[in-house]
C-alpha positions as CSV (number, residue, x, y, z in Angstrom):
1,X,106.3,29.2,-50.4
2,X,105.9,25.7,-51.2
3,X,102.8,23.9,-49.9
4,X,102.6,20.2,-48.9
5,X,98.9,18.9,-48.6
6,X,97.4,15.6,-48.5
7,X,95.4,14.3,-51.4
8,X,91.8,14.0,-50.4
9,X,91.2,10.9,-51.9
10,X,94.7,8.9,-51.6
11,X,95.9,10.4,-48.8
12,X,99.5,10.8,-50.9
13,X,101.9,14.0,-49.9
14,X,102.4,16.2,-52.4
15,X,104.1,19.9,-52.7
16,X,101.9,22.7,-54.5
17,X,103.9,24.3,-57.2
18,X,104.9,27.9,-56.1
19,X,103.0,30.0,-58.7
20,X,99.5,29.2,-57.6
21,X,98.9,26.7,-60.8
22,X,96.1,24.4,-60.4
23,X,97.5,20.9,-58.9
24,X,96.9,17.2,-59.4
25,X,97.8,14.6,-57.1
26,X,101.0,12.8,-58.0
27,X,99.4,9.3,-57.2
28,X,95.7,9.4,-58.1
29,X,95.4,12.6,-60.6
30,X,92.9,14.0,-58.2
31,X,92.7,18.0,-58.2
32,X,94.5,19.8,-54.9
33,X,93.9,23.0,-53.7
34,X,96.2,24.7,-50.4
35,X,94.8,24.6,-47.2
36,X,92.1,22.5,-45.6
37,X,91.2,19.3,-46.5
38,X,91.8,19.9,-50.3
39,X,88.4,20.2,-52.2
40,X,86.5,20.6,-48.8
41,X,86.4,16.9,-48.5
42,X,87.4,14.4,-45.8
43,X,89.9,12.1,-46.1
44,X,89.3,8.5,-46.9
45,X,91.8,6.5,-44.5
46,X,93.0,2.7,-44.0
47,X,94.5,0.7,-42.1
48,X,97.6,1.3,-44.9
49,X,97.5,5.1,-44.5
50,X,96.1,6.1,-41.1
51,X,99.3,6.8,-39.4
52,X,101.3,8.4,-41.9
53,X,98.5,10.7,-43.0
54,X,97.7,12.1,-39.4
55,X,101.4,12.5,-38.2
56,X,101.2,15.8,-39.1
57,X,98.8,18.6,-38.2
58,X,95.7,19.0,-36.4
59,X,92.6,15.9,-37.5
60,X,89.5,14.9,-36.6
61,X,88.7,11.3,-37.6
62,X,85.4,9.9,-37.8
63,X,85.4,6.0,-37.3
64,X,82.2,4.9,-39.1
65,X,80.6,2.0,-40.9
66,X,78.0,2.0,-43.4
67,X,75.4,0.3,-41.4
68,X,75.5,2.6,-38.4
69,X,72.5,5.3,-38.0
70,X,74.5,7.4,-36.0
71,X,77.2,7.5,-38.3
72,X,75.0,8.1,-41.4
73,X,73.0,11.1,-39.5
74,X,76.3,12.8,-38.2
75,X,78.1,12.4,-41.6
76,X,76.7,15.6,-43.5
77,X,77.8,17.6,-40.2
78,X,81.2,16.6,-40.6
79,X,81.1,17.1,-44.8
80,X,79.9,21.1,-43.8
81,X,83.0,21.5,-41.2
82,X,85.6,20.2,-43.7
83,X,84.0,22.4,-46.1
84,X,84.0,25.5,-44.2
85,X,87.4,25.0,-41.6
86,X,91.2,25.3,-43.3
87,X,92.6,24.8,-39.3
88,X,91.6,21.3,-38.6
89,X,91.6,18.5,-41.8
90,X,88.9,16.1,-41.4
91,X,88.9,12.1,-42.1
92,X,86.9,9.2,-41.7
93,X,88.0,5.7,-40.9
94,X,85.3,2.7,-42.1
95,X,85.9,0.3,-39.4
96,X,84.6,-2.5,-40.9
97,X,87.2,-2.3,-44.1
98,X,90.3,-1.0,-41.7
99,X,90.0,-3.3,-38.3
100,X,93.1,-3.1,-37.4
101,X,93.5,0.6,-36.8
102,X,89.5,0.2,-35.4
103,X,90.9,-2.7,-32.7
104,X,94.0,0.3,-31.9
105,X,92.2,3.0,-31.1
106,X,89.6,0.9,-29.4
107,X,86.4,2.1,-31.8
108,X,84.1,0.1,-29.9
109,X,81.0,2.9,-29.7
110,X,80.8,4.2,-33.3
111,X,80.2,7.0,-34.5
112,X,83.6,7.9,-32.6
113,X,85.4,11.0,-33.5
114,X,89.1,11.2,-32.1
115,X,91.3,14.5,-32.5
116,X,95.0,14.0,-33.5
117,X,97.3,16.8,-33.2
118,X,100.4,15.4,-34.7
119,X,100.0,12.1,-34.5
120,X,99.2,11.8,-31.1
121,X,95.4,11.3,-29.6
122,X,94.3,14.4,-27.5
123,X,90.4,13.8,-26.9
124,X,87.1,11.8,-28.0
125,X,83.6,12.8,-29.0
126,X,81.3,9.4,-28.7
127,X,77.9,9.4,-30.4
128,X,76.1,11.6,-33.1
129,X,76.6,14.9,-31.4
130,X,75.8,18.3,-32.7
131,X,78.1,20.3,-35.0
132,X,78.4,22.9,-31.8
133,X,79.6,20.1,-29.6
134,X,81.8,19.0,-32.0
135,X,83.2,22.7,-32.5
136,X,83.9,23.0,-28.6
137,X,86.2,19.8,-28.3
138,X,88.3,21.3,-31.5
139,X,88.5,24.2,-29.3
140,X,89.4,22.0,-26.0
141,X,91.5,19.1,-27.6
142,X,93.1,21.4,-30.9
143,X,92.8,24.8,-29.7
């Protein structure tokens, strides 16, 4: 069976070779592994990349920005769940760099994590919330 995963960093599609060989990302030479978010790692996305990369599957995006307490403090909680999960891939949006996507999906309260299940917005989670909070609206919005 032939994989398709999403490169961490780039975002690029790209299909696993069949006989479990360790994989490189077509675009950006960054190391892929099937499953999850590919390294354990959420996905940088942009304006450029935001709706192509989510079209598919189940996300949860963080939109962040660098100055943001909230965002800084919930951060490591959502490093540990695209670590640990293979059934949800995780991303972050900086809305500073990427205001267009930002304005779209009205980020005005940030730290704002939105759940995509292909492509299309199912629920919100405003505010640096615990990781059990954020596990229950996977379970409500994903599930």
């Amino acid at each position: 069976m032939n994989d398709i995963v999403r490169c961490p960093s780039c975002g690029q599609s790209n299909r696993l070779p069949p006989d479990g060989r360790k994989a490189v990302c077509g675009k950006c030479k960054t190391p892929l592994t099937s499953g999850g978010n590919g390294g354990g790692r959420p996905i940088d996305l942009s304006d450029a990349n935001f709706a192509e990369t989510i079209r598919n599957g189940a996300f949860l995006v963080d939109f962040w920005a660098a100055w943001c307490g909230p965002c800084r403090m919930i951060a490591p909680v959502i490093e540990e769940m695209a670590a640990s999960r293979s059934d949800v891939r995780f991303a972050k949006l900086n809305v500073d760099q990427n205001p267009r996507t930002a304005q779209a999906y009205r980020a005005m309260s940030i730290p704002l994590l939105v759940l995509f299940k292909d492509g299309v917005e199912k629920g919100r989670v405003v505010g640096a919330v615990p990781r059990t909070q954020i596990e229950a609206a996977i379970r409500q919005y994903l599930g």
